[in-house]
C-alpha positions as CSV (number, residue, x, y, z in Angstrom):
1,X,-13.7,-16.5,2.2
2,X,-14.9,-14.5,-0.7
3,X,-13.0,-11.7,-2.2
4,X,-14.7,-8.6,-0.8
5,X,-14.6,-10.4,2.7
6,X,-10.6,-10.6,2.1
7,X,-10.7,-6.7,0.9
8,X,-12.5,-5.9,3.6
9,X,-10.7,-7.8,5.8
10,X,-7.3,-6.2,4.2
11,X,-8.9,-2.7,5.3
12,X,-9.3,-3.7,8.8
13,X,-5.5,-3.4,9.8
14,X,-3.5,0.0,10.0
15,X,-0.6,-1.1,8.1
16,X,-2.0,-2.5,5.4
17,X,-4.2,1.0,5.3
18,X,-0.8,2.8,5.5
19,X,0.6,0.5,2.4
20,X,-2.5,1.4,0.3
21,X,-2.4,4.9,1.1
22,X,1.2,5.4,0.3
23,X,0.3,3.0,-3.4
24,X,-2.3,4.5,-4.2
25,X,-0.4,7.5,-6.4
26,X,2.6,5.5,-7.8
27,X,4.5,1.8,-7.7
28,X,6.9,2.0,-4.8
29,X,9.7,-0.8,-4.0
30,X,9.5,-2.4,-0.8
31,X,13.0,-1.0,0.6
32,X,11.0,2.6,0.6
33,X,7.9,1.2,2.3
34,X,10.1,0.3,5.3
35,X,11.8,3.3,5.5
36,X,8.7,5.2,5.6
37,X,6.7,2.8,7.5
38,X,9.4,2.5,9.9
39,X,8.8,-0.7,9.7
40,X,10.5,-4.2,10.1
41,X,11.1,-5.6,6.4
42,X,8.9,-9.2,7.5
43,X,6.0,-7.2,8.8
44,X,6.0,-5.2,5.8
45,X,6.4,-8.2,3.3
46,X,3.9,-10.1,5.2
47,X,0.6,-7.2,5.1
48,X,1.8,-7.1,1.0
49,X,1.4,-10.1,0.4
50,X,-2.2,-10.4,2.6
51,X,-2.7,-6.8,0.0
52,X,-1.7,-9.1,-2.9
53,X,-3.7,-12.2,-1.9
54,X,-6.7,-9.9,-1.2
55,X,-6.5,-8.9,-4.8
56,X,-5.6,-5.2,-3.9
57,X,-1.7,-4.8,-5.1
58,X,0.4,-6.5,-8.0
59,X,3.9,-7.4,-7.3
60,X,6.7,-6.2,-10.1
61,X,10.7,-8.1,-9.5
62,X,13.1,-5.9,-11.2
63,X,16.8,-7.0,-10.6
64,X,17.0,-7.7,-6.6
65,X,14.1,-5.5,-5.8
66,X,10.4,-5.7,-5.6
67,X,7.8,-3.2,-6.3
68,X,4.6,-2.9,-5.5
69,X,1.3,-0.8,-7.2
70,X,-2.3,-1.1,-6.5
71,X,-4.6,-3.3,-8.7
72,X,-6.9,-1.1,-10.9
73,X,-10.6,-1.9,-9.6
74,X,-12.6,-4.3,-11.1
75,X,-16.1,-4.3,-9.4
76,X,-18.4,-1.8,-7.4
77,X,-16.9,-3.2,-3.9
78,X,-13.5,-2.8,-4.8
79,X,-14.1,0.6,-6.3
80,X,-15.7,2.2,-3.4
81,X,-12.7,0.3,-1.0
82,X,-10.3,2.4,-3.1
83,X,-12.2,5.6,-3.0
84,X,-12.2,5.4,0.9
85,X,-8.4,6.4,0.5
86,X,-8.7,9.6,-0.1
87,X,-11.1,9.8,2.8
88,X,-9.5,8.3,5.2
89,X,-6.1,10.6,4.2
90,X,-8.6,13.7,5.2
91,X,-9.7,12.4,8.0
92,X,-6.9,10.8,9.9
93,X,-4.0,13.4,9.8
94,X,-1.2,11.0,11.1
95,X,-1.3,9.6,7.3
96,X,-0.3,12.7,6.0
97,X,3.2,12.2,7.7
98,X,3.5,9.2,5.4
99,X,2.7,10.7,2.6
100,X,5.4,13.7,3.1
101,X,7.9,11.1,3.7
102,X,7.0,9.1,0.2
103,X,7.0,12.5,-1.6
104,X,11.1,12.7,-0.4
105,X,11.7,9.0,-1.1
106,X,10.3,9.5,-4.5
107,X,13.1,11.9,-5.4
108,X,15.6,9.8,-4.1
109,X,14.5,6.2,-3.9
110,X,17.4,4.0,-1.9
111,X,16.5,1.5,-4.3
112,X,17.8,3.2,-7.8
């Protein structure tokens, strides 16, 4: 598989949109994406790491917790993936609850 076909491919799930959408404005530790995700931490961990492997997130260890941030693009594909974001946040209102949520967490992470 090349690696648009895996960014694509990482695109094509909701979660994994959710986790980009709520990356895309700053590095958050996995502990916060579950909360806001409501989430199971395995289900979570598992569409990161498919993120990671498509080339779309790095992964930062600090201590006993992991954080996550989106890769800066490198290429036209990966470029235009990223600046779908914003779109999709417009267009598909549920995200927005997400993004409230993250905006709380980011004031009082449960991982500091």
């Amino acid at each position: 598989m090349t690696s648009t076909e895996k960014k694509l491919r990482a695109f094509s799930d909701r979660t994994r949109l959710r986790l980009l959408l709520l990356l895309r404005k700053r590095e958050m530790c996995v502990c916060d994406l579950v909360t806001v995700l409501k989430s199971p931490q395995p289900t979570i961990s598992r569409n990161l790491a498919q993120l990671r492997h498509a080339g779309l997130v790095n992964v930062r260890k600090q201590g006993f917790w992991t954080y996550y941030s989106l890769v800066p693009p490198h290429g036209s594909v990966h470029s235009q993936l990223l600046a779908t974001l914003d779109a999709c946040l417009k267009e598909e209102k549920s995200f927005a609850k997400d993004q409230r949520l993250a905006a709380k967490l980011s004031r009082a992470s449960l991982c500091s």
